[in-house]
DOZA-459237 format. One record per atom (N, C-alpha, C): residue in one letter; x, y, z. Coordinates in steps of 0.02 Angstrom, whole numbers, plus 50000, padded with zeros to 5 digits. Example, Ala and Ser with C-alpha at 12.3 -4.5 7.8 and 13.67 -1.06 7.14 Angstrom:
2
a506604971650390/a506154977550390/a506604983550390/s506424988850354/s506844994750357/s506455000250394/
This chain:
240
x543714902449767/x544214906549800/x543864911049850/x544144910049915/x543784916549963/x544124923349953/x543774927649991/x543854933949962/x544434937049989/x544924933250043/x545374936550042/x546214934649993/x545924930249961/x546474927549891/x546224931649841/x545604933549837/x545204937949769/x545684943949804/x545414948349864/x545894952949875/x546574954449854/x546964948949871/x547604950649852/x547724952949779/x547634946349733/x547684945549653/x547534952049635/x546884955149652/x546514960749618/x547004965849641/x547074968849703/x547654973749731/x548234972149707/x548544966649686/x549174965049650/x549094967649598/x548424966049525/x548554968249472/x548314974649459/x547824976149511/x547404982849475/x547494988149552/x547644986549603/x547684992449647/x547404992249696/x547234996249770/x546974994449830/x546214992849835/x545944996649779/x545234998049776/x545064992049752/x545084991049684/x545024984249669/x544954979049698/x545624980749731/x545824974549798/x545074972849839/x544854978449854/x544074978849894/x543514976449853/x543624980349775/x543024975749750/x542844968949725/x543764968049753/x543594963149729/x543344952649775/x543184956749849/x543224956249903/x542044954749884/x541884959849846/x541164962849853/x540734956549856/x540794953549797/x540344947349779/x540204943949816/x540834940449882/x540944936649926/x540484939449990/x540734943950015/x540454947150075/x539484951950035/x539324952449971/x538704953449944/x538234948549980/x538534942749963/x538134935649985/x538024934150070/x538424938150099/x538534937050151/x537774942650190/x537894944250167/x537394953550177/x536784950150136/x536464946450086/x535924945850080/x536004942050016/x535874932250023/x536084929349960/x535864929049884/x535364934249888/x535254935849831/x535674939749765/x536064944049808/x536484950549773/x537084948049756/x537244949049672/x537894944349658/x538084946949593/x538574945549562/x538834950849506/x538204948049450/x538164954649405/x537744953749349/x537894949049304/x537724941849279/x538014939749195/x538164943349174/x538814944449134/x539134945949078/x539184954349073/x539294956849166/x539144964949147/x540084964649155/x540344969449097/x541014971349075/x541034976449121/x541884978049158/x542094984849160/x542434988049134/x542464991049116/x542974995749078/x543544997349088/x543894995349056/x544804997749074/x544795005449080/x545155005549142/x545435011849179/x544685018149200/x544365010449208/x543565014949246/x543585012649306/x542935012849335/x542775012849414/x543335005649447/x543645006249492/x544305003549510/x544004998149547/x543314999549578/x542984993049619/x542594989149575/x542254992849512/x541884988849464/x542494983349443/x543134987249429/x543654982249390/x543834976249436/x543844978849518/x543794973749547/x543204967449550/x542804968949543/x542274964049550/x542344959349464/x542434962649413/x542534956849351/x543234953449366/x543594955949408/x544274954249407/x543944945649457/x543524947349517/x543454942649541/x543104935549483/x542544937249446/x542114933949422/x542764931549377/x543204933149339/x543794930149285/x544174925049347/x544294928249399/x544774923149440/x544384917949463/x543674917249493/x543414911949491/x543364906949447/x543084909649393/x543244904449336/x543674900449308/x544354902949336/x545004901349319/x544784896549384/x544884897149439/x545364894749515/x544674886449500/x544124886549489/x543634881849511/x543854876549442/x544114880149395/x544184875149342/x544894870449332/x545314872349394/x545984869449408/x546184866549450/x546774860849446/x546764855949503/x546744860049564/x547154865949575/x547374868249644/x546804870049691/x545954868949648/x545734869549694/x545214862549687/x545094859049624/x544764852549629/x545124845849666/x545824848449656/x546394842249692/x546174844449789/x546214850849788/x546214852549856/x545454852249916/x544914853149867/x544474851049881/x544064841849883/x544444839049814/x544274831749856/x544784830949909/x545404831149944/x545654830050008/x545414831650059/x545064837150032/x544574841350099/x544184836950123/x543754836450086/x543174829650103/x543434821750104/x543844821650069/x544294812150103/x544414813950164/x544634818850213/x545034819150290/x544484819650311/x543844824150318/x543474824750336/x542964817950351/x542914814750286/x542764806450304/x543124801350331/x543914803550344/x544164801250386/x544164801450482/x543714808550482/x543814811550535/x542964809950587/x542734806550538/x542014803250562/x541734807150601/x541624815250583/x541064816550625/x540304815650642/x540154814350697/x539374816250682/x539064820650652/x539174826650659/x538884829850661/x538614830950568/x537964830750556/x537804830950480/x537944833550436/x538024830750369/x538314834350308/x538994836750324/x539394835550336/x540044837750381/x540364841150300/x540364835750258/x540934834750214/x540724838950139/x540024841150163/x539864847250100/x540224854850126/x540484853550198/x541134860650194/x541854859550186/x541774855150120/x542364852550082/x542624858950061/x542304861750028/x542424869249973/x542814873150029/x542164875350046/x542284880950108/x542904880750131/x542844873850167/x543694874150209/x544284874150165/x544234870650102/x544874870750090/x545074879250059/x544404883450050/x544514889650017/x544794893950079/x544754892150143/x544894895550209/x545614895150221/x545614890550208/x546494886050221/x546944890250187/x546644890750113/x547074892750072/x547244903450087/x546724906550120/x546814911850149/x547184908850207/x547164906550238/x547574904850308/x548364904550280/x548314899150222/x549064901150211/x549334907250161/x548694912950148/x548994919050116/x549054922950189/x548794921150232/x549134924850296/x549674924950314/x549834919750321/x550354916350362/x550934918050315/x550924921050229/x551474921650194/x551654928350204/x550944932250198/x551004937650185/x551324942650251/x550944938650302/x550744944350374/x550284945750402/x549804945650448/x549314948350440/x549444957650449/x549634959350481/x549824966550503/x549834971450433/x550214968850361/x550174969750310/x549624969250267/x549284963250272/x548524961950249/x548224967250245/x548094967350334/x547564971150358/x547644979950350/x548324982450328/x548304987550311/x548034990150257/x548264985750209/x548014986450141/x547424984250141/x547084980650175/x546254978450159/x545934986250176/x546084989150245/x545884993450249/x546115000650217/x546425001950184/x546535007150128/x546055004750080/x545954998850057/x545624997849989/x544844999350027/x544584995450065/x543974997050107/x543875004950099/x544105009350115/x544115014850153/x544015020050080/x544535017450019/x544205020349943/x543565019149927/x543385012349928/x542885007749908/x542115012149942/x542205013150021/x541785014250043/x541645020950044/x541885024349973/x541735033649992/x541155031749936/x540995029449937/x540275028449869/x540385023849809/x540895018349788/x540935014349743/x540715010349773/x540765006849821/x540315001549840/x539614999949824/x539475006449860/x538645008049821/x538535005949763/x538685012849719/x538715013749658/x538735004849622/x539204998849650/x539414994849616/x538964990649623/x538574988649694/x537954984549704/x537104987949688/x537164993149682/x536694994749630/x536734992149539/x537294994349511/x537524991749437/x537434984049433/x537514980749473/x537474975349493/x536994971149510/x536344973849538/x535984968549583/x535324976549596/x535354982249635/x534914982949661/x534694989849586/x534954989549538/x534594993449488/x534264991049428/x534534982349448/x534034977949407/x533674973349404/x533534972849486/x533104966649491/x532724971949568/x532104969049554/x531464973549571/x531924972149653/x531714977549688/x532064975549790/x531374981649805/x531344978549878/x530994985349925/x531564989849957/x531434995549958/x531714999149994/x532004998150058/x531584992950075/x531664992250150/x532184984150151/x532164980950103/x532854975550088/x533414976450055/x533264984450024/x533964988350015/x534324989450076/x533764994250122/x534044997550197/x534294991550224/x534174985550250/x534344981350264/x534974977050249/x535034977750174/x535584974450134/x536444981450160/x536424986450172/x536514990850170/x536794991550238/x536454988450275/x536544987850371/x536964981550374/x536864977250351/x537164972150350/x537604972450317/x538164973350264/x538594975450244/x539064977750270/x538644984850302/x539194989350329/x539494986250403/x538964982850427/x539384979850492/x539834974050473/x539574969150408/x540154965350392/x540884968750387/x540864973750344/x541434977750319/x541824979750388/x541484982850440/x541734985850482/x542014980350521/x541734975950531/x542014967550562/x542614966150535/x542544964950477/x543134963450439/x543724967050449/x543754976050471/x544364980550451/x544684978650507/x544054974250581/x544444976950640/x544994969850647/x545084965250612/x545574961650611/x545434952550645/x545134951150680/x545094944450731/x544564941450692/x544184942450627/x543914935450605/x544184934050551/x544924937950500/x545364935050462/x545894932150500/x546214935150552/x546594933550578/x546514924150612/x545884920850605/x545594917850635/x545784912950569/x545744914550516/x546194907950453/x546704904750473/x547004907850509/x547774904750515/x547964900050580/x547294896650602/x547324891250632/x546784887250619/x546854881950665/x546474875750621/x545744877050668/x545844880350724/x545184881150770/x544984887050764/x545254890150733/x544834897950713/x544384895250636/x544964891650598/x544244889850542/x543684885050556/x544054881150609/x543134875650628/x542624882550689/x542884887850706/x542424893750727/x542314896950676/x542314897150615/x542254900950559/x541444895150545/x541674890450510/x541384886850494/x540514884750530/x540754886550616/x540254883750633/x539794889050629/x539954897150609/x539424902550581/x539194899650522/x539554898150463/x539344894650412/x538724889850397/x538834884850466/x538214880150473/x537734883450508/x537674887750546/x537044893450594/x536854894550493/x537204898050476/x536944902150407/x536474898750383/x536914891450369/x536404887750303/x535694884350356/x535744885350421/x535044881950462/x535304873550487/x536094872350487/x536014867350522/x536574866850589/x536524863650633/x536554861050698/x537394863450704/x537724866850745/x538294867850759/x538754859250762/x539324860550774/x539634855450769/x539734855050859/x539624849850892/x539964848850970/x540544848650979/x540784849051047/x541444851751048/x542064845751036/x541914839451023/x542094832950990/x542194834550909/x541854833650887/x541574834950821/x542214841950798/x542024849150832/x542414852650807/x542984852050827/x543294847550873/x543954846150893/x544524844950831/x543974838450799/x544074833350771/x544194839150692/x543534842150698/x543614848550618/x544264850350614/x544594854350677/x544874857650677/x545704853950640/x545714848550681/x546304844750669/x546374845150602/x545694842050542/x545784840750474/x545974848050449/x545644853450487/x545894860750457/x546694862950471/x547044861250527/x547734861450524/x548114857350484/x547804849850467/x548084846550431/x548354849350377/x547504853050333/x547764858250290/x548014861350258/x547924865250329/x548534871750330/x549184871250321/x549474865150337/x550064862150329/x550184861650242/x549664859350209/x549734858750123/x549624864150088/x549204866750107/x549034875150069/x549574879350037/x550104880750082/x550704885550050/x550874882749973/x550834878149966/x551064874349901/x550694879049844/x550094876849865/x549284879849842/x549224884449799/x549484889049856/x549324896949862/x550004898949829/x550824896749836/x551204897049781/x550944897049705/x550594890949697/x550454888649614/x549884894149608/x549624895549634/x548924901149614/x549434908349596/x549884911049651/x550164916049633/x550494916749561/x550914910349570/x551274911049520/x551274908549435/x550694904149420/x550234899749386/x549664902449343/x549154907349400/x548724907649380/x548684913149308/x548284915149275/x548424919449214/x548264926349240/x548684932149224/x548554937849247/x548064940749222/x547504942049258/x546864944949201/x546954954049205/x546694952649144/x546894962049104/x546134964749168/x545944972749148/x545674976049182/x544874971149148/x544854969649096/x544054969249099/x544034962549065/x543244958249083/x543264950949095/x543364948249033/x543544941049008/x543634940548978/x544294938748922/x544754944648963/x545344945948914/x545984941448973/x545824935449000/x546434933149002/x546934930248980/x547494931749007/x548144929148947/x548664925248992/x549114923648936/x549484916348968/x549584916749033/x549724911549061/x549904912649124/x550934914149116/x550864918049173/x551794921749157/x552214916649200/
């Protein structure tokens, strides 16, 4: 699940902040792929609101990767994609990716973006008076040896992700099929391989509207399907 479906769920069950932490893990990795929630660290009911967000994420992953809505949705990803014969290499290992993009594209497209983006940035704006911190330290930089200077770094990078994110045009960018093959082609710069040509991402783009067209279904059954998880990991219960 990308982090703006973690967003919602978490701000749905636990509040704006949450909503943000629960956003952390995703954009952590993004800022430096080492930093990622602790094994088996618990938060505490009716404690730190971004800690609750971040187990809230690690319970919803576990749920969303172990169910058709996203194993059904991810082999289609990669059948169109091998339908769509690109050159360009490894095309079809951003099976995941895309179909996790899609499925924010169609929490856009339900929600609003104008609405989203308000509430992303209220939860941001709690998040970032010092729980953020506080949460990737508990997390990652108070227990595994770092230099100071790949903290400062981790820290710089972050904050310009975050600030990227509040200003609106690279979520807003889900909700077409050529904003996610421009999503994507940062994705492949990331992992060190070859952009897609402007054939190639033509061709992406199409299988990503295709998509977008199936997703709402998706993103229905996740809302309404998935099990509501309590404040701390672990304790999920039926689905309602």
């Amino acid at each position: 699940m990308n982090f703006l479906l973690h967003r919602h769920l978490a701000a749905r069950d636990l509040g704006t902040a949450a909503g943000a932490g629960a956003m952390l893990p995703d954009l952590w990795r993004m800022a430096d792929r080492r930093v990622r929630p602790a094994p088996g660290r618990a938060a505490e009911p009716g404690g730190d609101a971004v800690l609750l967000g971040i187990a809230h994420h690690v319970e919803a992953d576990r749920w969303f990767h172990g169910d058709a809505v996203f194993t059904e949705g991810e082999r289609e990803a990669a059948e169109l994609l091998r339908a769509a014969r690109l050159s360009a290499p490894r095309s079809t290992m951003f099976a995941h990716v895309l179909w996790e993009l899609c499925l924010d594209g169609a929490l856009l497209r339900r929600e609003g973006l104008p609405g989203v983006l308000a509430s992303l940035r209220a939860g941001l704006a709690e998040a970032r008076a010092g729980a953020d911190a506080r949460a990737a330290d508990l997390h990652h930089f108070g227990r595994v040896t770092r230099t100071p200077a790949e903290r400062d770094a981790f820290d710089r990078r972050l904050g310009r992700i975050l600030d990227e994110l509040a200003r609106g045009p690279w979520i807003d960018g889900y909700q077409t099929g050529a904003g996610i093959a421009a999503r994507i082609q940062g994705v492949r710069a990331a992992v060190g391989l070859a952009p897609m040509d402007h054939d190639d991402a033509a061709r992406f783009a199409g299988v990503a509207d295709d998509l977008l067209e199936r997703a709402p279904a998706a993103v229905e059954r996740i809302l309404a399907r998935r099990p509501r998880f309590d404040a701390a990991p672990g304790t999920a219960t039926a689905p309602r």
